[in-house]
C-alpha positions as CSV (number, residue, x, y, z in Angstrom):
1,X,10.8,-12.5,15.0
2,X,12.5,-9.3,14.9
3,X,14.4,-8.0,17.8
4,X,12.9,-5.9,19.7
5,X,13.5,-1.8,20.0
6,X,13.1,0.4,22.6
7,X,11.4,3.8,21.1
8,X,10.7,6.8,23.4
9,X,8.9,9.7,21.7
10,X,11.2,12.5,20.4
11,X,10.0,16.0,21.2
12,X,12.3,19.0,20.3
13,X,15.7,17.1,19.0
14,X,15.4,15.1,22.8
15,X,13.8,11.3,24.0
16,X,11.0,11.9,26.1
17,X,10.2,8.7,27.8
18,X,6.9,9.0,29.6
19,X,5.0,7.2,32.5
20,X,2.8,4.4,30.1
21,X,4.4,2.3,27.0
22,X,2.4,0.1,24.4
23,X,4.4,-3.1,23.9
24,X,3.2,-3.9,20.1
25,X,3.8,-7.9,19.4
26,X,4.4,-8.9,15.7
27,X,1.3,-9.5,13.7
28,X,2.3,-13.1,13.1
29,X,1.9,-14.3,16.3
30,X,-1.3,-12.0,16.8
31,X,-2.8,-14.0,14.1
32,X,-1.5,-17.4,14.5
33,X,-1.6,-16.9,18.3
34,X,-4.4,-14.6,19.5
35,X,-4.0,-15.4,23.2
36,X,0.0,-15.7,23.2
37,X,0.1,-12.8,21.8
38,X,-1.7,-11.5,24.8
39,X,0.4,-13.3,27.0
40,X,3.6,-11.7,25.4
41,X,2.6,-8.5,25.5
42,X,1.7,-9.1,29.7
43,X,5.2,-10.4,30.3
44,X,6.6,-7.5,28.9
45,X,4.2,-4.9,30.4
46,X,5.5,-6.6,33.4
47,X,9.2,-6.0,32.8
48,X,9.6,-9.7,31.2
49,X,10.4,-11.0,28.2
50,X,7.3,-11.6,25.5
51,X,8.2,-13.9,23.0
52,X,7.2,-11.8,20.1
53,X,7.2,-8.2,21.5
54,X,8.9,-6.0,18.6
55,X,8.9,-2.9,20.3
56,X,8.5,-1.0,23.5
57,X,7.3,2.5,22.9
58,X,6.0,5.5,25.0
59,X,2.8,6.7,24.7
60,X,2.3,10.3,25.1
61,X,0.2,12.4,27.5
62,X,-1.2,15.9,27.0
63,X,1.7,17.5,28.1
64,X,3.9,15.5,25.8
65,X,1.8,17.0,22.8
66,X,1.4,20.3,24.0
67,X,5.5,20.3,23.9
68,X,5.7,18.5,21.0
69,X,3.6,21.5,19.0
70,X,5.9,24.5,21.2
71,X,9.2,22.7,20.3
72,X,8.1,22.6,16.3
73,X,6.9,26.1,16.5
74,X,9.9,27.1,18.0
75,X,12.1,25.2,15.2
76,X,9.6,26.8,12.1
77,X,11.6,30.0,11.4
78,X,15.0,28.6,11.5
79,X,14.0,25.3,9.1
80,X,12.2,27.5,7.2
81,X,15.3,29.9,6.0
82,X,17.6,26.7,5.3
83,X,18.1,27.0,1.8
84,X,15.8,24.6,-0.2
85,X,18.8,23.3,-1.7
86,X,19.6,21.4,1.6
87,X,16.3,20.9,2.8
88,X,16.4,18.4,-0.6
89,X,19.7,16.9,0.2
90,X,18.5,15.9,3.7
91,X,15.7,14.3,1.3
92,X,18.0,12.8,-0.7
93,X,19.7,11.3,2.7
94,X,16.6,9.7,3.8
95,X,15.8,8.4,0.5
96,X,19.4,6.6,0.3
97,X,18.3,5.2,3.8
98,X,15.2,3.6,3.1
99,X,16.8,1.9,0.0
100,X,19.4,0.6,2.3
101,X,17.2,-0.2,5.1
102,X,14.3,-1.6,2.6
103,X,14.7,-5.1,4.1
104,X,14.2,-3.9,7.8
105,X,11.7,-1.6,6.9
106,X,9.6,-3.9,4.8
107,X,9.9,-6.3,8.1
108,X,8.5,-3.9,10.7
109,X,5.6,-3.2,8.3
110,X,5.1,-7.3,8.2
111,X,5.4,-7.2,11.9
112,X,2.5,-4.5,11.8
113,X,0.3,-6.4,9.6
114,X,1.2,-5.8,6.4
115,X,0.7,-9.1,4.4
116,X,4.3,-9.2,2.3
117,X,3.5,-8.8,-1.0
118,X,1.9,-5.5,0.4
119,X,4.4,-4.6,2.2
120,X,7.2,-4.8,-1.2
121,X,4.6,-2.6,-2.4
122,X,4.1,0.2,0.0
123,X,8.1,0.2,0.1
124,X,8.5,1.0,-3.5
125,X,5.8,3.5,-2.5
126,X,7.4,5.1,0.0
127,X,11.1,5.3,-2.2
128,X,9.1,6.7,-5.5
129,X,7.4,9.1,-3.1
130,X,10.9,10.5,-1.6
131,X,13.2,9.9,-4.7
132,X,14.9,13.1,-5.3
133,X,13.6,12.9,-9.2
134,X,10.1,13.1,-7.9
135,X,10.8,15.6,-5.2
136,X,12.7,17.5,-7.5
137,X,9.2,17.2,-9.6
138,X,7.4,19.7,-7.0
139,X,10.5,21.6,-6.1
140,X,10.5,23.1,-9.6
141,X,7.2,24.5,-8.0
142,X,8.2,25.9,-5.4
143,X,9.5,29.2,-6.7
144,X,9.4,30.6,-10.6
145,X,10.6,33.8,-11.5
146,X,10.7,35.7,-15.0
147,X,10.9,39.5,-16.1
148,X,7.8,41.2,-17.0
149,X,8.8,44.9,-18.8
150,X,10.4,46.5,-15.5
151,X,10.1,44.3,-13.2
152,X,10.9,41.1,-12.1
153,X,7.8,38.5,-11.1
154,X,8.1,36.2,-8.5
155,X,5.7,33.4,-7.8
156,X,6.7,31.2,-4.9
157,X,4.9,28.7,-2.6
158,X,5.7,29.3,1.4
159,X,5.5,26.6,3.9
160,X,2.3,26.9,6.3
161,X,4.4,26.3,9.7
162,X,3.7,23.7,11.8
163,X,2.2,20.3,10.7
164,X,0.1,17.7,12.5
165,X,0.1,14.7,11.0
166,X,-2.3,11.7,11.6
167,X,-1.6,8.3,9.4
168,X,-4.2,5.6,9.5
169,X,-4.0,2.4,11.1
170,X,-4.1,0.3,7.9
171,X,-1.3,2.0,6.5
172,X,0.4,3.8,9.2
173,X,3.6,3.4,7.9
174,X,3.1,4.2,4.0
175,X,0.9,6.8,4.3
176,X,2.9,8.6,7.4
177,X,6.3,9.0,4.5
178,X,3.5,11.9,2.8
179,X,4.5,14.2,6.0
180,X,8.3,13.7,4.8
181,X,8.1,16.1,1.7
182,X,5.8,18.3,3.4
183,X,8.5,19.0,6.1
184,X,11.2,19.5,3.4
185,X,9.1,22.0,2.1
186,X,10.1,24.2,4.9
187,X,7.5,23.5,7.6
188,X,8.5,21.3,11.2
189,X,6.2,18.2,11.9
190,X,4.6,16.5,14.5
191,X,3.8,13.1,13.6
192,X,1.2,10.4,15.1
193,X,2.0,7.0,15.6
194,X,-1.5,4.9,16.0
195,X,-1.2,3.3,19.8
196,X,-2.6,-0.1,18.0
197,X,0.0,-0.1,15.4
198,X,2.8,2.4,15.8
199,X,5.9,0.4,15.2
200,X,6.0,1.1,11.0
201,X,5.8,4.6,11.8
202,X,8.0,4.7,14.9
203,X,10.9,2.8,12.6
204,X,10.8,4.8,9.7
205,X,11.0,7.8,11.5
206,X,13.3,6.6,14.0
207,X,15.9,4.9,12.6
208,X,15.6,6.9,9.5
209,X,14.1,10.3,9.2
210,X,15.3,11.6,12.6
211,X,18.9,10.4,12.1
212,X,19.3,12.0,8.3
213,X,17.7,15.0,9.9
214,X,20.8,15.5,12.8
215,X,23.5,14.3,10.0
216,X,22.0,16.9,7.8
217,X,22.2,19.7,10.8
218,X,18.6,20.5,11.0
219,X,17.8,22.3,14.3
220,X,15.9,20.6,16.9
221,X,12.6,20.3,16.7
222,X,11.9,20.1,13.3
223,X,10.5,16.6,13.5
224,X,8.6,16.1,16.8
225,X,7.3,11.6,17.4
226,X,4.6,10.8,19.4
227,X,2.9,7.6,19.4
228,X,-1.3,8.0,21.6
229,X,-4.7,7.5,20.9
230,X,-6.5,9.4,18.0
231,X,-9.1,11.0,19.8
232,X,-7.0,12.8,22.7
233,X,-4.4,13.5,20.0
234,X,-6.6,14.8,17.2
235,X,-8.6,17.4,19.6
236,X,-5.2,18.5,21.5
237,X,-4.6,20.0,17.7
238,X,-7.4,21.1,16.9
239,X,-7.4,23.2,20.6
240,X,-3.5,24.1,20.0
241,X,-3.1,27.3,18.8
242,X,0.2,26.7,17.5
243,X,-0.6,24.0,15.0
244,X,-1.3,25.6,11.8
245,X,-2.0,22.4,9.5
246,X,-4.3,19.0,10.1
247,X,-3.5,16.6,8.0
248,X,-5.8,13.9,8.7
249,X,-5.7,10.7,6.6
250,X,-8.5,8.2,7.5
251,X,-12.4,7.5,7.1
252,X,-14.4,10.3,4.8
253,X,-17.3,10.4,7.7
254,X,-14.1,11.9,10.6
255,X,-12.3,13.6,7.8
256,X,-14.9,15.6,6.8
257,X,-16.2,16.5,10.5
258,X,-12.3,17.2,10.8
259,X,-11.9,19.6,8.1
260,X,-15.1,21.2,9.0
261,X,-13.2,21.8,12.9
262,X,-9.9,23.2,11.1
263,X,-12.1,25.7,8.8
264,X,-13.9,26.7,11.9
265,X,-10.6,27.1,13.8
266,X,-8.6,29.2,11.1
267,X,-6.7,26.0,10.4
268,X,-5.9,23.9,7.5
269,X,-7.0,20.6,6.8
270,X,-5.1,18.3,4.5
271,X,-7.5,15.3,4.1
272,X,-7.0,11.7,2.2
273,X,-9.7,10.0,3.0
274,X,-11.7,6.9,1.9
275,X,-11.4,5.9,-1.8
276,X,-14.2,3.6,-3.9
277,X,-12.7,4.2,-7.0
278,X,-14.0,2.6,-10.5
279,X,-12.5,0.5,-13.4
280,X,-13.9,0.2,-16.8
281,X,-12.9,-2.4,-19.5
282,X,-14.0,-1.6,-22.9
283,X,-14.7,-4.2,-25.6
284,X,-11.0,-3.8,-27.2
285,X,-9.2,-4.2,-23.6
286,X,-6.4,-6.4,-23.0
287,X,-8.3,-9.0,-20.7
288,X,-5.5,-10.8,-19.2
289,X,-4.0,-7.4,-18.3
290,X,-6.9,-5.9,-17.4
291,X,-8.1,-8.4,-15.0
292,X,-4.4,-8.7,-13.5
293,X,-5.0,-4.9,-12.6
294,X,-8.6,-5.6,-11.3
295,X,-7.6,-8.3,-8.9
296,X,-5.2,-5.5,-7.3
297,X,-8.5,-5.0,-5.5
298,X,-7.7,-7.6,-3.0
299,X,-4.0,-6.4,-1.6
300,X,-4.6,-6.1,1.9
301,X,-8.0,-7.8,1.1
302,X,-9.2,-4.2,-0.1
303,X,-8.6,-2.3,3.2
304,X,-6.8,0.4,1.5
305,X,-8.6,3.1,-0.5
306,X,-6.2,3.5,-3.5
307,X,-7.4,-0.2,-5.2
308,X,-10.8,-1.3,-7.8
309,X,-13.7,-1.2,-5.9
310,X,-16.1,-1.6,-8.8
311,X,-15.3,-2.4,-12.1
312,X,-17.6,-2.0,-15.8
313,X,-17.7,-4.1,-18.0
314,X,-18.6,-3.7,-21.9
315,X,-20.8,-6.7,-22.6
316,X,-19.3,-7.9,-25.6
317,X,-16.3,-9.1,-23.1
318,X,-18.0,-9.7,-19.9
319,X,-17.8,-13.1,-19.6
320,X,-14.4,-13.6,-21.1
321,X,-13.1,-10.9,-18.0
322,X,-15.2,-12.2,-15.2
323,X,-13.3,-15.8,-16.0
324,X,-10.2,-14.2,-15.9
325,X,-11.1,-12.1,-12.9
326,X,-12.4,-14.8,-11.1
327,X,-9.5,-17.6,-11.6
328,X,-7.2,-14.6,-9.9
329,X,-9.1,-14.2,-6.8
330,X,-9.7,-18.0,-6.5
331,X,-5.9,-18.7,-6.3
332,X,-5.3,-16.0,-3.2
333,X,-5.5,-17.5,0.3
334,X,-5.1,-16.8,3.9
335,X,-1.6,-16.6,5.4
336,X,0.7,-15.5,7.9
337,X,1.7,-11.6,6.8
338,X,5.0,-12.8,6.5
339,X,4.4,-15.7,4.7
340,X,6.0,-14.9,0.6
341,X,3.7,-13.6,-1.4
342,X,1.0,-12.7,0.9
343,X,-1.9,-10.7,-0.1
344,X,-4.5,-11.0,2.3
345,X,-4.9,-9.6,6.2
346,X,-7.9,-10.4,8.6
347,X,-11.2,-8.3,7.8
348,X,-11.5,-5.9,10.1
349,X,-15.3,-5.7,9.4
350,X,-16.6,-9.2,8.9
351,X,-20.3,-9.1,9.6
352,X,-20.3,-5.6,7.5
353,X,-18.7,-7.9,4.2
354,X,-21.4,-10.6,5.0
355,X,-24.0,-8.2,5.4
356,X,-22.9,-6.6,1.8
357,X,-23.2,-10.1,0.1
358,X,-26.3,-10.6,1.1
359,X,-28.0,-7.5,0.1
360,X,-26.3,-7.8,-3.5
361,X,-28.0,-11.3,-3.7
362,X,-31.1,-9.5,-2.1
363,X,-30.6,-7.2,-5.6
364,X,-30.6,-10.0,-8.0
365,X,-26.8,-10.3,-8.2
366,X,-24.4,-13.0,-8.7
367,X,-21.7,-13.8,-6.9
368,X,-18.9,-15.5,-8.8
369,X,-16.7,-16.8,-6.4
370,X,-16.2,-16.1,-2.9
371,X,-18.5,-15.2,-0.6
372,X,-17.6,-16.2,3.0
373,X,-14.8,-16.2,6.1
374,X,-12.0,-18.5,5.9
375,X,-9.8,-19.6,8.8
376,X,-5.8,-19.4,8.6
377,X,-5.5,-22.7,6.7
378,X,-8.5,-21.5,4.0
379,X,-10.7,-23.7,5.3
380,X,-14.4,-22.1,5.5
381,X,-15.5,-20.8,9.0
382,X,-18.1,-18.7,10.3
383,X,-15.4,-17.5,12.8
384,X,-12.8,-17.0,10.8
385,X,-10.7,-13.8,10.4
386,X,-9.9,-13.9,6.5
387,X,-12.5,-13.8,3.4
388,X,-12.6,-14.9,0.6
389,X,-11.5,-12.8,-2.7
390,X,-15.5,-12.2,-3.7
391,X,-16.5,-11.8,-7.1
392,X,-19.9,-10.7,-7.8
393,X,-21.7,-10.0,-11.2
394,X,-24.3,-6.5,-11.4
395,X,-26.4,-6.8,-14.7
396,X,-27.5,-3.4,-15.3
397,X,-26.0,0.0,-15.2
398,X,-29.4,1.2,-13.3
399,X,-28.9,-1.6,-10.6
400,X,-25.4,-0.5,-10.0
401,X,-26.5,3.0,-9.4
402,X,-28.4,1.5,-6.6
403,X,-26.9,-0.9,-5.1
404,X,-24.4,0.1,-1.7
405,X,-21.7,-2.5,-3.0
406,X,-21.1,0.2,-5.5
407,X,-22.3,3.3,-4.4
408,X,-20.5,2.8,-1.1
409,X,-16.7,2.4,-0.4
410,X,-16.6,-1.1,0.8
411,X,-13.4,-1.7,3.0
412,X,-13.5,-6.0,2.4
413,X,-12.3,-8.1,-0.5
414,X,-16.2,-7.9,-2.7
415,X,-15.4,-6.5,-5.9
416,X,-18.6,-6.1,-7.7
417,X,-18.6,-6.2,-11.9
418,X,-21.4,-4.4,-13.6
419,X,-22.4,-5.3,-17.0
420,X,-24.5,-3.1,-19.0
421,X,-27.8,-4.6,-20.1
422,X,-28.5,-5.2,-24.0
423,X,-30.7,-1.9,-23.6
424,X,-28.1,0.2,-22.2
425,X,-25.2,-1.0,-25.1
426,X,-25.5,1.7,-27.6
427,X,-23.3,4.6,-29.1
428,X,-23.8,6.0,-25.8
429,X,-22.5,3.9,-23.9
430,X,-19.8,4.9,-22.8
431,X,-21.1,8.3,-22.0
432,X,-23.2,6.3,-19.4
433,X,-20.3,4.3,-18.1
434,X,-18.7,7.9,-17.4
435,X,-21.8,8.9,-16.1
436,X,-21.9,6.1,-13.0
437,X,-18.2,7.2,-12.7
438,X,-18.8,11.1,-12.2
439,X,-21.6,10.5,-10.3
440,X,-19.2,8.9,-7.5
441,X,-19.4,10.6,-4.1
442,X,-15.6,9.3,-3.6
443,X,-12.7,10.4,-6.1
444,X,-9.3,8.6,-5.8
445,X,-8.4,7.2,-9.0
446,X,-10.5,5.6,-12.3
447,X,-9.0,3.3,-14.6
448,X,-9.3,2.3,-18.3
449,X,-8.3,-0.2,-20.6
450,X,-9.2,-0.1,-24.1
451,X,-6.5,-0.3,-27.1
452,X,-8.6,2.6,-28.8
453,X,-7.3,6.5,-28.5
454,X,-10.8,7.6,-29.8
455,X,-12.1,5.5,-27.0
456,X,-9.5,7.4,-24.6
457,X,-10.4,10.8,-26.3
458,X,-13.9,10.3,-25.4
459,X,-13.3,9.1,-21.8
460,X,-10.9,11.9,-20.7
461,X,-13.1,14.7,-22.0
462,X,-16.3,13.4,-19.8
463,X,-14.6,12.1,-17.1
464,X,-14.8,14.5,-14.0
465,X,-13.9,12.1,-10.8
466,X,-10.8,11.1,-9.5
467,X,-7.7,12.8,-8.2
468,X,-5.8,10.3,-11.2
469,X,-7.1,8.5,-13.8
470,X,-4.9,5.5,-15.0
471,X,-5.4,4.0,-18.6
472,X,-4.1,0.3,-19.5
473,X,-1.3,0.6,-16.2
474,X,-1.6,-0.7,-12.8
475,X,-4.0,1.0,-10.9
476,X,-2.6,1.0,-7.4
477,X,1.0,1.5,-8.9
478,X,2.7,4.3,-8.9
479,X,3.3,6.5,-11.9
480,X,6.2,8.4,-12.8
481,X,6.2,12.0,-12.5
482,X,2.4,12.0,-11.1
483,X,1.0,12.5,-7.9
484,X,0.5,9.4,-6.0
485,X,-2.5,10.5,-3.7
486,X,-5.2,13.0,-3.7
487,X,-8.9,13.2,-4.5
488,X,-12.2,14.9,-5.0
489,X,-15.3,14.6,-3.4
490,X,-15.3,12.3,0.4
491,X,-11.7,11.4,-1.1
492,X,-10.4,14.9,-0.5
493,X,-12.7,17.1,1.2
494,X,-14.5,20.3,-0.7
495,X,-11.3,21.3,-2.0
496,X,-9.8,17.4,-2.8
497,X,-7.3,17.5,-6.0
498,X,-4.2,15.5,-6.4
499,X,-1.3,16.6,-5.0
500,X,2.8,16.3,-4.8
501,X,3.1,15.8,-1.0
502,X,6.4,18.8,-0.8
503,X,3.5,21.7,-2.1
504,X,0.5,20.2,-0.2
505,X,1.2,21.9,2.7
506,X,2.2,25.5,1.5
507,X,0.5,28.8,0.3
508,X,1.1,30.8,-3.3
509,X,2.6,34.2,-2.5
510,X,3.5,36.6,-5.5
511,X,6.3,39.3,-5.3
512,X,6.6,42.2,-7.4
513,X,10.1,43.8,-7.6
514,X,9.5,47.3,-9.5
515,X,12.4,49.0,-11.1
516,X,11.9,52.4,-12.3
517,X,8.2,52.2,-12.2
518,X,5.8,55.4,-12.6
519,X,3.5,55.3,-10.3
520,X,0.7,56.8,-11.2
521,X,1.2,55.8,-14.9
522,X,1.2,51.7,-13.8
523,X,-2.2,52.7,-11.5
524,X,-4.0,52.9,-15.1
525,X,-1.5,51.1,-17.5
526,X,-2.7,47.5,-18.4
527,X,-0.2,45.5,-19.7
């Protein structure tokens, strides 16, 4: 177990302690250990020590978030004319940081929950995401200048001012590091840490963002930590006048009724939200890769958005993939998070994944494999917090289009496989396939995997949905030079698109320098 820390928040370049802490115990323990866990986290409300307790960490009060949001507005117009220059090389500070500090870092995640092979993942996330090639990617953004006849054009993106961020519980940590490039863009931050499980978040911006930020000289209050409740803290900003950006990272249903709050408020929202993105093998794919890419589906068992949550299937190779596909999730089992290789965590919605199976069975679909809980040790339990890696078969493009497993984001390890009927394989096919895929009320990511580039051709020029579309790569991976997040539709809001995380959270100004210019000639001149 790690040792625990003692994390106060950090409002305006100071500790702020508080009257109430949260004393998170590692997830282990929570698992293995329900009502130890309990017990630990007693003791050490108590001023004991819980075996088990990682952290001890204030929990803020109105107050602490009303100063939080004056001490970042204070800080705004002194962060925002440090040169960009060093705004990066403070980046480039933090980024050194997390590679050293991977190990610790990768722990605290596994002591929030993160099963370990997730965890190694969300790391290399989080370093790809700060990485000062792919910061340097959006910098080039940032400002572009060229002479025009006489004068001299300026196009330059300004940062918005102060930032609320609010990470999700499933991926507090990973998803929090997206607020990183945003501040470096020039605007100060107040960041969320979830009260059920802060200590990712709290470690990564404690022991590693706040400390680059003093070596780096930034003034105080550019980076403001609170850890609280989402409800209190979400409509403190959306009453504070001086928080000018939301960004809200969590279900589409609140995300949407959020953005709808900032728009009504004259703020802006920055929404990633819910994700049920599609996969589609054509009849030329590489199987074995493909279905290795599929089965990404289960990290986390499918409580994260950016992973399969449907897949299509040409005919020709159905069953040939659903073998593959199926072998995959039948070797995954329950675990401890920090057991080596983990891939699954407890279901948060158990009866909801149960329910789902039904009604596809209800729908004259097949499941595969899977299909129920599973205790700790694998074995099959009505009670139990794990399920299995579910595989089930969808005959019919027009069933699919039905059927909620599809239609719906489902947030549990089912991943349904559609195959289209004999009387839906034609030369339109795959216009049909894209069809299902455009008609997606969510729009994360789409994959492909075909070893045609007529077959690509055709598939890029229909396909509409999706913030990124992957073609024979991982599809939870990240990409070089690409964003790594961003959507349409309940993915990203009315104005969802993918997005580099440093220009997400700043406006397009243009500047006109004249030199010489005749006034009244230029009124009427088109040039």
């Amino acid at each position: 177990m790690l040792k625990p820390y003692v994390w106060p928040m950090h409002i305006g370049g100071a500790d702020a302690a508080g009257d109430h802490w949260t004393y998170p115990v590692h997830a282990d323990l929570a698992i293995g250990d329900p009502r130890a866990a309990g017990q630990a986290a007693g003791e050490a409300r108590e001023g004991r020590t819980g075996e088990g307790v990682i952290a001890q960490i204030a929990l803020a009060e109105p107050r602490h978030l009303a100063e939080a949001s004056a001490a970042a507005a204070a800080a705004f117009p002194a962060w925002r004319a440090v040169p960009l220059r060093d705004r990066l090389a403070i980046g480039a500070d933090i980024h050194r940081r997390i590679v050293r500090q991977r190990d610790e870092l990768i722990a605290m995640m596994i002591a929030d929950g993160y099963p370990d092979r997730v965890a190694q993942w969300s790391a290399a996330g989080i370093e790809h995401i700060l990485s000062p090639a792919y910061l340097a990617r959006g910098a080039a953004e940032l400002h572009r200048q060229e002479t025009v006849g006489d004068r001299q054009v300026i196009l330059r993106r300004l940062p918005d001012g102060v930032v609320a961020f609010h990470p999700p519980r499933n991926a507090a940590a990973t998803l929090s590091c997206l607020a990183i490039p945003m501040m470096l863009a020039g605007n100060t931050l107040v960041m969320r840490a979830p009260h059920a499980v802060p200590s990712g978040v709290m470690y990564l911006f404690r022991e590693i963002v706040l400390p680059a930020l003093e070596d780096g000289g930034a003034p105080p209050g550019v980076c403001n930590l609170v850890c609280g409740g989402a409800q209190q803290t979400l409509q403190a900003w959306l009453d504070d006048p001086l928080i000018d950006d939301i960004a809200f990272v969590g279900s589409s249903g609140l995300g949407i009724e959020i953005g709808n709050e900032c728009f009504r408020r004259g703020k802006k929202p920055l929404l990633e939200l819910a994700g049920n993105d599609g996969f589609v093998v054509w009849e030329d794919a590489d199987l074995d890769q493909a279905a290795h890419a599929a089965a990404e589906s289960f990290l986390a068992s499918t409580q994260i958005c950016m992973v399969p949550k449907y897949v299509i299937v040409h005919p020709a190779v159905a069953d040939g993939f659903l073998r593959r596909l199926a072998d995959l999730a039948d070797r995954l089992r329950p675990g401890l998070p920090s057991d080596p290789g983990a891939v699954l965590a407890p279901v948060a919605k158990a009866k909801d994944f149960l329910a789902m199976i039904a009604a596809c069975r209800a729908a004259d679909a097949t499941v595969i494999t899977g299909g129920g809980l599973l205790d700790l040790a694998g074995r099959p339990s009505s009670h139990g917090p794990f399920a299995q890696p579910t595989v089930v078969r969808v005959d019919g493009l027009a069933r699919a289009d039905r059927l909620p497993a599809v239609t719906e984001e489902t947030f549990f390890p089912l991943l349904p496989v559609v195959v289209p009927t004999a009387a839906e394989t034609g030369p339109d096919l795959l216009d049909r396939i894209v069809g299902l895929l455009n008609r997606n009320r969510y729009g994360l990511r789409n994959s492909l995997w075909t070893a045609s580039p007529t077959t690509i051709d055709r598939f890029l020029g229909a396909v509409t949905n999706g913030g990124i579309i992957k073609i024979n790569d991982t599809h939870a991976g990240t990409t070089p030079y690409a964003p790594t997040h961003g959507g349409t539709g309940l993915s990203g809001g009315p104005h969802g698109e993918a997005y580099f995380p440093l220009l997400r959270a700043t406006h397009l100004q243009a500047v006109s320098i004249g030199t010489g210019i005749d006034v009244a000639a230029a009124l009427i001149t088109v040039k």
